[in-house]
Structure formats: C-alpha cells, structure tokens
C-alpha positions as CSV (number, residue, x, y, z in Angstrom):
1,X,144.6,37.5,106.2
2,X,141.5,36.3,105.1
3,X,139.4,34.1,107.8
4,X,138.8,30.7,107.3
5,X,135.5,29.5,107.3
6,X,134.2,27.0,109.0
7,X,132.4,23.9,106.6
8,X,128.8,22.9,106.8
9,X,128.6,19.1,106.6
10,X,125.5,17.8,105.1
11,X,124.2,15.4,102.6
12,X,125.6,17.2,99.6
13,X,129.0,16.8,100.9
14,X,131.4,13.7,101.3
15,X,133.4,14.0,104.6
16,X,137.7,12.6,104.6
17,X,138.5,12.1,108.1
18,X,142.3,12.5,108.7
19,X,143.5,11.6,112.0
20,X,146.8,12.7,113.4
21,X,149.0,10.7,116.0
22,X,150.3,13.2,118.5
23,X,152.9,10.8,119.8
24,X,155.5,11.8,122.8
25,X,157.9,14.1,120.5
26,X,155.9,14.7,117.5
27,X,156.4,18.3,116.1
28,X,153.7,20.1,117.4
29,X,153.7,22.9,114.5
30,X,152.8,19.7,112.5
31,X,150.3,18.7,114.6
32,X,148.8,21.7,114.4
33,X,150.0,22.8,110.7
34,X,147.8,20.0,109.5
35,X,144.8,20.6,110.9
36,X,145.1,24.3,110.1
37,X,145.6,23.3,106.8
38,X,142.9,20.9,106.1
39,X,140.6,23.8,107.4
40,X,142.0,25.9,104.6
41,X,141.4,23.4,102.3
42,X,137.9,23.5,102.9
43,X,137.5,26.8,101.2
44,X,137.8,25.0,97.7
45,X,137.3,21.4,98.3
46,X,133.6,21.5,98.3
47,X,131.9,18.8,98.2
48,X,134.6,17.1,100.1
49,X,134.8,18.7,103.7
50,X,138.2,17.8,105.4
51,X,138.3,17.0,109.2
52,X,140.8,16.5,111.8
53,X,140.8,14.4,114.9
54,X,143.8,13.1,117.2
55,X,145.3,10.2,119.1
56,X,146.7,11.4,122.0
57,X,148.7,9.9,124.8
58,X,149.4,12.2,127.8
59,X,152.5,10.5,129.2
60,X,154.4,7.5,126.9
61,X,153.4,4.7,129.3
62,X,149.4,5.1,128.8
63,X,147.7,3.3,126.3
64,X,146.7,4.8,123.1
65,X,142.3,5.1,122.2
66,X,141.7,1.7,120.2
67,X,139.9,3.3,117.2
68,X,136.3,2.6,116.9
69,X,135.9,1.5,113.5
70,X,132.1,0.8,113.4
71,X,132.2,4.5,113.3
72,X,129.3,6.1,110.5
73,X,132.3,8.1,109.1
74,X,135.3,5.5,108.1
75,X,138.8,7.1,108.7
76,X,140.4,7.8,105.2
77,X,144.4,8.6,106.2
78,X,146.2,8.1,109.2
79,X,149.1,10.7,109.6
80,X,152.3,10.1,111.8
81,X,153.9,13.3,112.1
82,X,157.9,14.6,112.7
83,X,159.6,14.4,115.6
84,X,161.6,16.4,117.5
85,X,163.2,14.1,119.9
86,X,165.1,10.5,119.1
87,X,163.9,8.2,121.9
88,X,160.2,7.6,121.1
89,X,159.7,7.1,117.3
90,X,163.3,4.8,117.4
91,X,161.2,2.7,120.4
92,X,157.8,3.4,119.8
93,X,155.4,1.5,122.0
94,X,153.9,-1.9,120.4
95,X,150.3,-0.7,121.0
96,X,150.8,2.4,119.0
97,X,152.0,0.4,116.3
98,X,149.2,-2.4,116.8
99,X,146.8,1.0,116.3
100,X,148.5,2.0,113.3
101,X,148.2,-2.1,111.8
102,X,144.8,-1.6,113.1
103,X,144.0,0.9,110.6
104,X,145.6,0.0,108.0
105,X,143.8,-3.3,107.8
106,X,140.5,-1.4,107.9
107,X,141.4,0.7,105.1
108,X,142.7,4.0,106.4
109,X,145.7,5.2,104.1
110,X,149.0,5.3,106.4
111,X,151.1,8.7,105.6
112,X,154.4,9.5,108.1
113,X,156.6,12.9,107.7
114,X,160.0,12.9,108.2
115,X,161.1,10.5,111.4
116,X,157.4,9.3,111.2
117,X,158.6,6.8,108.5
118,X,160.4,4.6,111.0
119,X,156.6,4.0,113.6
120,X,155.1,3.0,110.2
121,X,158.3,0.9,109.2
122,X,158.1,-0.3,112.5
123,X,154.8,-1.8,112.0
124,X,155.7,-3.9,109.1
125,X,154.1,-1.5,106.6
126,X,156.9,-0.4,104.9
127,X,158.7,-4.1,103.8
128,X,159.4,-4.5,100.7
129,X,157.8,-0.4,100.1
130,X,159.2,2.1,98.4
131,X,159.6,4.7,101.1
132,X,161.5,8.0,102.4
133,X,162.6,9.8,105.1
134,X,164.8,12.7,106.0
135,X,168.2,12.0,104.1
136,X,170.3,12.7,107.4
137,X,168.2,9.7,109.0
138,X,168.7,7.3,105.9
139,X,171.6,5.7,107.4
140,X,170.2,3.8,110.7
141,X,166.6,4.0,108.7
142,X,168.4,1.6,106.6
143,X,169.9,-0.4,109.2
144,X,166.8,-0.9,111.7
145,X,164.9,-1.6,108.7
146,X,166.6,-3.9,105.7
147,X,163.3,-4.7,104.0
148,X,162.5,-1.3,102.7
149,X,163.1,0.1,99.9
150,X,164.3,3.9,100.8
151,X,165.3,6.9,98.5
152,X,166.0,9.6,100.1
153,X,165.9,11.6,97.0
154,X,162.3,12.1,97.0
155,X,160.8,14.8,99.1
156,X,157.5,12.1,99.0
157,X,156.6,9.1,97.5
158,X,152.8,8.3,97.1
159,X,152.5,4.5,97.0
160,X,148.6,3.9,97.3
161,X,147.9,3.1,100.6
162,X,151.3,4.4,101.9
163,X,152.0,7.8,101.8
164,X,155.7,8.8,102.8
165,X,157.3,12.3,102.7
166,X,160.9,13.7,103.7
167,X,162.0,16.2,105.3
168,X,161.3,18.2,108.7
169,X,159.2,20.4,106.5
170,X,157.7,17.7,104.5
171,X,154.3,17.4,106.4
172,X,153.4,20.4,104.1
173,X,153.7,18.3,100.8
174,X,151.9,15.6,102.5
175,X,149.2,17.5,103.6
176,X,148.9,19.1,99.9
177,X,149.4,15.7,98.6
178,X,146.5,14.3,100.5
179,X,144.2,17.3,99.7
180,X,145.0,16.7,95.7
181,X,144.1,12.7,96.6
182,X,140.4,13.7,98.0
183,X,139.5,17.3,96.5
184,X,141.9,16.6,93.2
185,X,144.8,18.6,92.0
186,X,142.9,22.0,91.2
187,X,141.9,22.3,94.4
188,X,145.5,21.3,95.6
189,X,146.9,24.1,93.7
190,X,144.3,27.0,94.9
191,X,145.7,26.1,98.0
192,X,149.0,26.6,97.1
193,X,148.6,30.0,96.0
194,X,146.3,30.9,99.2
195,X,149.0,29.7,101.6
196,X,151.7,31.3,99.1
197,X,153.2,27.8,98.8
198,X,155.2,26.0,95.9
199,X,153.3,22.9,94.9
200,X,155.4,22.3,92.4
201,X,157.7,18.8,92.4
202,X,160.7,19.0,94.4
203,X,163.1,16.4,95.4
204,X,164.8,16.2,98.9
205,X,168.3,15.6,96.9
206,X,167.9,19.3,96.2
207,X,168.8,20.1,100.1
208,X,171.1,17.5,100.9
209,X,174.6,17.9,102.0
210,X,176.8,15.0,101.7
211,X,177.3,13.5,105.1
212,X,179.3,10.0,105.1
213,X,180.1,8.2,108.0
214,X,183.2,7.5,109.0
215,X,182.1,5.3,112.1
216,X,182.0,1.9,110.7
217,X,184.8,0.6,112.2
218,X,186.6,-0.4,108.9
219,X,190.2,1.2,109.0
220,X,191.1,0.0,105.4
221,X,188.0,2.3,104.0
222,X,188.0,5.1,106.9
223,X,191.7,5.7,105.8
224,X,190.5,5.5,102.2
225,X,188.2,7.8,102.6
226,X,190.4,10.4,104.4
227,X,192.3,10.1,101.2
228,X,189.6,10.7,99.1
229,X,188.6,13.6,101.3
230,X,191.9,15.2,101.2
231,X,192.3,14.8,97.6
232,X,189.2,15.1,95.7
233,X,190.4,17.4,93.0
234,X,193.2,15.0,92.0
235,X,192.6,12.5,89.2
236,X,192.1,9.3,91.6
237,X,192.1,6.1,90.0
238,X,191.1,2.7,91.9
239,X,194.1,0.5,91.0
240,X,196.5,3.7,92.6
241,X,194.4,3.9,95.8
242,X,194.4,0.4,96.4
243,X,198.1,0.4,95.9
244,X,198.5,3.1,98.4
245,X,196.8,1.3,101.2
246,X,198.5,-2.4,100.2
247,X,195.2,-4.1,99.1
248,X,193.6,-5.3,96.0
249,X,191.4,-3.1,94.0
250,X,188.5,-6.5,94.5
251,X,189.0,-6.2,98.5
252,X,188.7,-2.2,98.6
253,X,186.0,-1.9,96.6
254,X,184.0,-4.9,98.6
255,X,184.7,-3.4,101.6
256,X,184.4,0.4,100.6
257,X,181.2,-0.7,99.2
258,X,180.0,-2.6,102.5
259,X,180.8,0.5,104.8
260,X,179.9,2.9,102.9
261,X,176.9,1.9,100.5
262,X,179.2,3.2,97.9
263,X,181.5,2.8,95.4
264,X,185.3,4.9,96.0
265,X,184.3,7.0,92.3
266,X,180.6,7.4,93.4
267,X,181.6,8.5,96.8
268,X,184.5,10.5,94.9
269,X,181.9,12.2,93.0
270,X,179.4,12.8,96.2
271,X,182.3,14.9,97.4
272,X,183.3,17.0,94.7
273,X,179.6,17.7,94.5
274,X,179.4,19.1,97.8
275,X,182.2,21.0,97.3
276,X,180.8,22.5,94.3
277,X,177.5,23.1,96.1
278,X,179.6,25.0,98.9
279,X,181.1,27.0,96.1
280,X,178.4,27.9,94.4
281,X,176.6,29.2,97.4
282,X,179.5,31.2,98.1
283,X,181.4,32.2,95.6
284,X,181.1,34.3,92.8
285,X,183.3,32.4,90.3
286,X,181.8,30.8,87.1
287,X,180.5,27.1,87.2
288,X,183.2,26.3,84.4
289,X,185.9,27.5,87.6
290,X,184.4,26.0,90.1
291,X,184.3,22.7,87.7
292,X,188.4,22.8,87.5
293,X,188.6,23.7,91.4
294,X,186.8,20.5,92.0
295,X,188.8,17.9,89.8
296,X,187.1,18.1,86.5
297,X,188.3,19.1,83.7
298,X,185.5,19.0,81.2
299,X,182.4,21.2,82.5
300,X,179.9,18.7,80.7
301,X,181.1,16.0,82.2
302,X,180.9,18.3,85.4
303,X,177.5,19.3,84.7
304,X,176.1,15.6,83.9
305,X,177.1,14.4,87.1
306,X,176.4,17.3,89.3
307,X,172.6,17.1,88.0
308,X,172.6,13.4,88.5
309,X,173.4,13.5,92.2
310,X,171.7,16.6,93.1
311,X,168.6,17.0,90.5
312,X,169.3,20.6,88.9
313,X,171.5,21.5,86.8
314,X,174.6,23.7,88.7
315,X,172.7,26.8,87.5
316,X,169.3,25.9,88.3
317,X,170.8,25.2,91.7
318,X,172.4,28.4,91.8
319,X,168.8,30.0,90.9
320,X,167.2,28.3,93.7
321,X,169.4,28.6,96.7
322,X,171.8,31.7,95.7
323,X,169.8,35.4,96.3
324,X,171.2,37.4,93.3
C-alpha cells in the first residue's frame, strides 16, 4: 500500500486538532484507527492538515490533563471512542466528564462512538439531543438517561456541536464524518475509495436483530409475549389476546407498552421481521414464501412493513447481507 505522508504545517494551511480520550476500556483499534485515519486524510485535505493528540489516564483512579485552552491552536472535536468493557463508561469518573463539559464550553465539537454516547450523556450533553448508540445498548441507554432523545436507527447523527455514531464499527463514519465537516465532502469521498470504504448512508436498523427483554418483571406482558413468540404467524388480534390472559385490551396494552416500549402489533411485527431476516439469510425460498411463513398473507403489505422496520426493501436486504 501506498505510504502516507507526513503534512507540512505552515501558514498556507489551517490546522483541526482532534483529540481522542483513551479512557480505561476504550477500543484501542479506535484509538488508533482514528489517528491513522486523520493521517490519511491529510493526503487530500490540503489546506486543512488533521492532527491527533490524546488524553490518557494510566490507571482509572488518576486524574485526567485539564486541557490548556490558551493553547495557539484551539481544539476543534473531542472524540470518546468504543469500549470494550462495561464498568468504566456506565461509571465514568466525574473529572473526565468535567474535561469533556470543559471543552464543550470552549467550543470543541463533542463526537462519542458506540458506548462513548453514555460519558457524553453522562455529562449533560446529550438532554434533550437527538443521539445514538449501539442498538443492543438502547435499552439501559434509555433508562440511565430519560432526557435524550435516542434512535438507534441511525448509524450517526450529526447535530452541530454533537456528533454521535452507532455501532462498534461506527468510529469509521465518525471519523469520515468529521473529515467531510473540515476538508468537505470531496475530500471525504477520496478517502473512501483510498481506504476501500463505503461512504455511502447506512442506517444501524440495517444490522439489528430484534432483541426484547423479557426481564421486566411484568408477568401479564412476559406471558404475552411468549404468546406472541410462539405464534407469530397466526393472525393475532388484541381483543383475543387480552381474552386469553383475562385482562382488558386498555390494561395490556398500557402495560405491554410500559415494559416493553411497544405496542403487542408493533412488537408482533418486530418478530416476524426477524424471522424473515433469519430466512432470508438462510434460505433459498422466494420473499412472497417467506411472507406466508411469517403470518402475512399479502407480500405488499409484507414488504411495506419489513422496509419500515429494517430500511431496505426484503430484496435489497437480501443484496446486502446474502453472498449470491
């Protein structure tokens, strides 16, 4: 592969300082992934020449740098990478976060990947934001923090001075993202093709599984949804599965709702979803079968609602994640 080379700083060019917290846990092919890429951008970025530095802490008790921000060179995004490990970013330590308000305030944009969402919720960043995360964190996301606003269907969500993005991967979008905010899209895209990327959109909902809980602790909607588990491909009708369970259709669906998020037909339809999405990935059998083996029995209808929940189409999901 072609070297990268290194960027000559001078005063035709406009430096964009990114700074990356290496936190106890982060993802260390992140960490590095970033700063590997940013040099790589710096083959078709000129006049903008992308830089890396770090906050490090060498052991979770010590106390992070305080940023210096009388520095000649302000510090233009602030990145909080994944995480591989549960106990730090779910407790991070309060002058982390006091770093992170620090430079927010001073005009650095905030950006978190994956579990790096919940240090910069943490911070009280994120209230009343429009934010993301991986989809299999969404639930306790969404419990620790009621004030955001968080759809999971986005792989990243560019919000001005907050920049969130989804999954594991997803510090590669954000990375691309914030090279097409400084150096502009055409520069994002030569990227793209140099590092054999897609930068195309994508949406997380492409790569989720539906994963409900059945932990809440409500037996009236855990039985419910055993039923609904059991017989998905059965025309299932509100009124019939409150009568099975001996309560009103008003107290199953407030309660079904409550534990779950959703209604017993959306959740109905998240199911026969994934089971299509299992089938398609491993079956051969036409979509307008695989429609009938998971309860419906108009493939349009099928096909509306299977690209609502998921984003493609059933055969542009087969395209993507089926190798002919």
């Amino acid at each position: 592969m072609t070297s990268v080379k290194a960027s000559v700083i001078d005063e035709t060019t406009h430096q964009v300082v990114i700074q990356i917290v290496n936190y106890p846990q982060a993802m260390q092919s992140a960490v590095s992934g970033l700063d590997e890429l940013f040099q790589m951008a710096n083959r078709f970025s000129h006049p903008v020449v992308f830089s890396c530095e770090f906050v490090n802490s060498s052991h979770i008790a010590n106390p992070f740098i305080k940023a210096n921000y009388s520095r000649s060179t302000p510090l233009s995004a602030l990145v909080v990478p994944p995480s591989i490990g549960e106990s730090y970013y779910l407790q991070p330590e309060n002058n982390l976060l006091d770093y992170i308000r620090d430079a927010h305030s001073n005009g650095s944009i905030i950006c978190s990947a994956c579990a790096g969402a919940f240090i910069v919720a943490a911070c009280g960043l994120a209230d009343q934001r429009q934010v993301t995360t991986h989809w299999g964190l969404a639930d306790i996301f969404r419990q620790k923090f009621t004030q955001c606003q968080l759809d999971t269907n986005q792989i990243l969500i560019n919000d001005g001075d907050l920049i969130t993005a989804g999954g594991l991967m997803s510090w590669l979008d954000l990375g691309l993202e914030l090279v097409a905010q400084f150096a502009g899209s055409a520069c994002m895209r030569q990227l793209g093709k140099f590092m054999i990327v897609d930068t195309g959109a994508r949406q997380q909902r492409y790569y989720q599984s539906f994963t409900p809980s059945f932990t809440h602790g409500d037996e009236l909607v855990l039985n419910a949804q055993h039923h609904l588990q059991k017989h998905f491909n059965n025309t299932i009708l509100i009124s019939e599965l409150a009568s099975i369970f001996h309560t009103t259709e008003r107290t199953l669906l407030r309660r079904f709702s409550k534990a779950t998020t959703l209604t017993p037909l959306a959740y109905l339809q998240r199911v026969r979803v994934q089971k299509a999405c299992d089938l398609i990935e491993n079956s051969s059998e036409a979509i307008e079968q695989i429609a009938l083996q998971v309860g419906y029995q108009d493939s349009s209808s099928f096909r509306k609602i299977f690209q609502k929940i998921i984003g493609l189409t059933p055969g542009e999901f087969k395209a993507r994640f089926v190798k002919s």
